[in-house]
C-alpha positions in Angstrom: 108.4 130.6 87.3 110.1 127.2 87.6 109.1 124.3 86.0 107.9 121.0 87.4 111.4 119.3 86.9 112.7 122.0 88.6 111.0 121.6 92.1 112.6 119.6 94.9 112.2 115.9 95.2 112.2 113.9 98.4 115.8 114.6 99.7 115.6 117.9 98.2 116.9 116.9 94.8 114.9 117.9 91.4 113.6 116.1 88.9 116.1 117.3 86.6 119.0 117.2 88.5 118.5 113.5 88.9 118.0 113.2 85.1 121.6 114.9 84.4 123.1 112.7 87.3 121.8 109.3 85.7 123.0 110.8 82.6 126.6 111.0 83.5 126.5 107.5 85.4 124.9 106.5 82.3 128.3 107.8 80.1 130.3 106.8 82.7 129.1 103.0 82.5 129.4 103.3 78.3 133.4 104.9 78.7 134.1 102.4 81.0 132.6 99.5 79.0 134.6 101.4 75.8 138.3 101.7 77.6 138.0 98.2 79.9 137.8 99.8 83.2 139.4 103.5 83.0 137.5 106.5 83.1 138.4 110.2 82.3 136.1 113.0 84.1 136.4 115.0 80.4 135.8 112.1 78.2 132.4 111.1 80.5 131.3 114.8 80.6 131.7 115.2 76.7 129.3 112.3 76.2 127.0 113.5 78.4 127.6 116.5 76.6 127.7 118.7 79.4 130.9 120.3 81.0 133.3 118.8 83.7 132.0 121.6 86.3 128.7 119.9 86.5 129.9 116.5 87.1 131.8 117.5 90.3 128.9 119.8 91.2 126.7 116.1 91.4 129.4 113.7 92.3 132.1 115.5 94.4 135.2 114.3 92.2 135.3 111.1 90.2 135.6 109.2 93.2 131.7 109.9 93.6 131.2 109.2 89.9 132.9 106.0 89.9 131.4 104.7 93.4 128.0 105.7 91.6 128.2 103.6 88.9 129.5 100.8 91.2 126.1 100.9 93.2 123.9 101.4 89.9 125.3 98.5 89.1 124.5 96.2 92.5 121.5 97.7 92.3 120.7 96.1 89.1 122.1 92.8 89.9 119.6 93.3 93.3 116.5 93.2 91.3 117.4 90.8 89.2 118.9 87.9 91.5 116.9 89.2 94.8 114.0 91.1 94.5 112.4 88.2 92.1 109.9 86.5 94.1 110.0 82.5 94.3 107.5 80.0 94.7 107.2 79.1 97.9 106.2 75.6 97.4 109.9 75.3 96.0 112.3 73.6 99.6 115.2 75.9 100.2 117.5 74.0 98.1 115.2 74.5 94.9 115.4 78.0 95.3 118.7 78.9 96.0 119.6 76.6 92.8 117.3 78.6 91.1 118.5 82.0 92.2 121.6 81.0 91.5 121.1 80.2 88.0 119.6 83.6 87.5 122.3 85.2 89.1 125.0 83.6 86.5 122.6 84.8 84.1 123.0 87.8 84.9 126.3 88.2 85.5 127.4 86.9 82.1 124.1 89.1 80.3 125.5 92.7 82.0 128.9 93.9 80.3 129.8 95.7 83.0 130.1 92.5 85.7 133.3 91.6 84.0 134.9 95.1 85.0 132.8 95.2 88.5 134.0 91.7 89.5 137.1 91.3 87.8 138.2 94.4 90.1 139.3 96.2 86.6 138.3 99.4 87.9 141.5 100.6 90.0 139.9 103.5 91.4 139.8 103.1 95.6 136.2 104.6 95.8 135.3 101.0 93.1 136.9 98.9 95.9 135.0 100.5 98.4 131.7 100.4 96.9 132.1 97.0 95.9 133.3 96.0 99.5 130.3 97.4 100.7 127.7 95.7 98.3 129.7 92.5 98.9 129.2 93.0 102.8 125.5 93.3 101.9 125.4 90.3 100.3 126.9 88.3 103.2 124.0 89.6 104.9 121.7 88.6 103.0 122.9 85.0 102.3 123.2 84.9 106.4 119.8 85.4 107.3 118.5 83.4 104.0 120.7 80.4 105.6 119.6 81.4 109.3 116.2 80.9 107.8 116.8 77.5 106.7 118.5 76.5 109.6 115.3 77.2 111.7 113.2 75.4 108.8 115.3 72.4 109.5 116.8 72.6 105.5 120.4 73.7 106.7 123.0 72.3 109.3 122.4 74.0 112.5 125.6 73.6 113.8 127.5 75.7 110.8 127.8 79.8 111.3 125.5 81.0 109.1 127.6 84.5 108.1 130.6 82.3 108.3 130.0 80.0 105.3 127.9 82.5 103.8 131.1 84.9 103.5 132.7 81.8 101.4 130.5 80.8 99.4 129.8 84.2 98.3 133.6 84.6 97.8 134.2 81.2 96.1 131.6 82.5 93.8 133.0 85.8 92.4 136.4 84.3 91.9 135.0 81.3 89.9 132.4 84.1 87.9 135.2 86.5 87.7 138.0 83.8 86.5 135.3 82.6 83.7 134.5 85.9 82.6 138.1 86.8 81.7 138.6 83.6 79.9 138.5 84.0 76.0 136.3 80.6 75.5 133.9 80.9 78.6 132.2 77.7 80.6 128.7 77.0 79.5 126.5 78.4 82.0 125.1 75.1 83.0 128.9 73.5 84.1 129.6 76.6 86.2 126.3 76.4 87.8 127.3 72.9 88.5 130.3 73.6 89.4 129.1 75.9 92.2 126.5 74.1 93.6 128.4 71.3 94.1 131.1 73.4 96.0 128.3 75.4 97.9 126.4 71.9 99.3 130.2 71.5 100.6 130.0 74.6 101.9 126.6 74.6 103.4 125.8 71.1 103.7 121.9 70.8 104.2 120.4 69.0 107.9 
């Protein structure tokens, strides 16, 4: 007889199965945290303490692994930066202020942002999930600018996924360039320091 972890999921997956693959995402994120952005399949499957084989039976080859870990940890930053509800009552520039001081928070509280960001991770399959989540992103910031275009808070005249594309990509190189530094800008400057490029960049009505 098979045991409840044992019967299919939604998707068809088990219970269990999904425990073993956050396991190896879970070594996988702790050796890559260890080495600085390198990961070897035997070294992740011996701290999972389970065998190579079953790590390409769940993830395809370490591409999958790697792209895995990538996304686990988007999804993170996701529900901490995006998924918090705000207070209405807040105007659009209150908000975005505030989400972007979380967001910094974030980035600076998770180890792994430093390896995410700062592209230390030279696997293709880490590019290409982190192009992907980026692309996201854009999306998001569009229509959360579309928005306050309509609400009268935002230029009309700019192009929304335009200047959301740079902002977003002035951000990560200024989080990414004071994450490597040894001595690291106080949270506070770099949120000023990015808001006052980002009202450059999306200049309000």
């Amino acid at each position: 007889m098979s045991s409840t972890s044992d019967k299919p999921t939604l998707y068809g997956r088990t219970a269990r199965g999904d425990a073993t693959r956050l396991r190896f995402i879970a070594a996988a994120r702790a050796e890559l945290l260890e080495t600085g952005g390198t990961l070897e399949v035997a070294k992740v499957a011996a701290r999972a303490e389970t065998s190579p084989a079953l790590l390409y039976r769940y993830f395809g080859a370490k591409d999958g692994l790697v792209a895995a870990v990538v996304h686990g940890f988007y999804d993170s930053y996701d529900d901490a930066v995006f998924a918090v509800p705000v207070s209405p009552e807040l105007g659009w520039t209150e908000r975005e202020r505030l989400r972007l001081s979380r967001e910094i928070d974030f980035l600076f509280e998770d180890r792994l942002a430093q390896i995410v960001m700062g592209r230390q991770m030279r696997e293709p399959s880490a590019a290409q999930a982190d192009a992907e989540r980026l692309a996201s992103q854009i999306d998001m910031a569009a229509r959360n600018v579309a928005h306050a275009q309509r609400n009268g808070e935002v230029d009309p005249e700019v192009d929304a996924r335009l200047v959301s594309a740079a902002f977003l990509g002035a951000f990560r190189e200024l989080m990414a360039e004071a994450m490597s530094r040894e001595v690291t800008p106080s949270r506070q400057y770099l949120l000023d320091t990015i808001w006052r490029l980002g009202t450059s960049i999306i200049p309000s009505a």
